[in-house]
C-alpha positions, 0 to 999 in steps of 0.5 A: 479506464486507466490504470489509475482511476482503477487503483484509486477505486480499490482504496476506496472499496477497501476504505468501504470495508474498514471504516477505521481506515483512515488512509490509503494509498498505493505507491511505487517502490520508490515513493511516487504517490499512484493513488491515494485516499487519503488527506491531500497533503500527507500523501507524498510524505507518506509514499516517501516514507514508505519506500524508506521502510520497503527498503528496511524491510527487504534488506530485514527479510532477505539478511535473516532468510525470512524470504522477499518481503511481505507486509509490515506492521507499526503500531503507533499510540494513536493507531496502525500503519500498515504497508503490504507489498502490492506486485513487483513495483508498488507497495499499498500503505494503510492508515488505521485508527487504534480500534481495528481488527488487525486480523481482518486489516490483513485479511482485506489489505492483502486482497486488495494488495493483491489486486493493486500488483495485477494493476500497475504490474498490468500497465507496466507491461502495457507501457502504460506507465504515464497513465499511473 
């Protein structure tokens, strides 16, 4: 089983688990999409996005001494997006509908964060990069 196909199969129980989720997907810091579950077409987009506010929020967290950089949350009027840092290379982006627990958002996200970083960050160190 690749790196890949294990990455997209935690989205999907993390999609199980929070059925307001209306996306998910796990990219690399710099907006390569490494899974996603989401609407085919909004994925690239979104990872891009999402290496942009990585790097607004490393650069937030390291100037006011808060430390690296965790998890950020933006609340829109249509619902949430969540990005949570997934190890050292990859970052977990979550779509939420308004209605969400955002407690239990971060509780489930940043379990499965968790275990996005030991992925990628395991095929990294395998060199198993092209199999991401």
């Amino acid at each position: 089983m690749t790196a890949e196909t294990e990455v997209l199969g935690e989205l999907r129980r993390l999609r199980a688990r929070l059925p307001q989720l209306t996306g998910a997907l796990a990219a690399s810091a710099d907006g390569l999409v490494l899974a996603h579950d989401t609407v085919d077409g909004e994925a690239e987009s979104v990872a891009a996005l999402t290496a942009a506010a990585l790097g607004v929020g490393q650069r937030l967290t390291d100037s006011t001494g808060q430390g690296r950089f965790r998890e950020l949350l933006v609340r829109g009027e249509s619902g949430y997006v969540a990005t949570y840092a997934a190890g050292g290379a990859a970052v977990l982006t979550l779509l939420a509908e308004p209605r969400i627990n955002v407690g239990r958002l971060h509780l489930e996200a940043r379990r499965s964060s968790t275990r996005i970083g030991e992925l990628v960050d395991g095929a990294l160190e395998r060199k198993d990069l092209n199999r991401l």
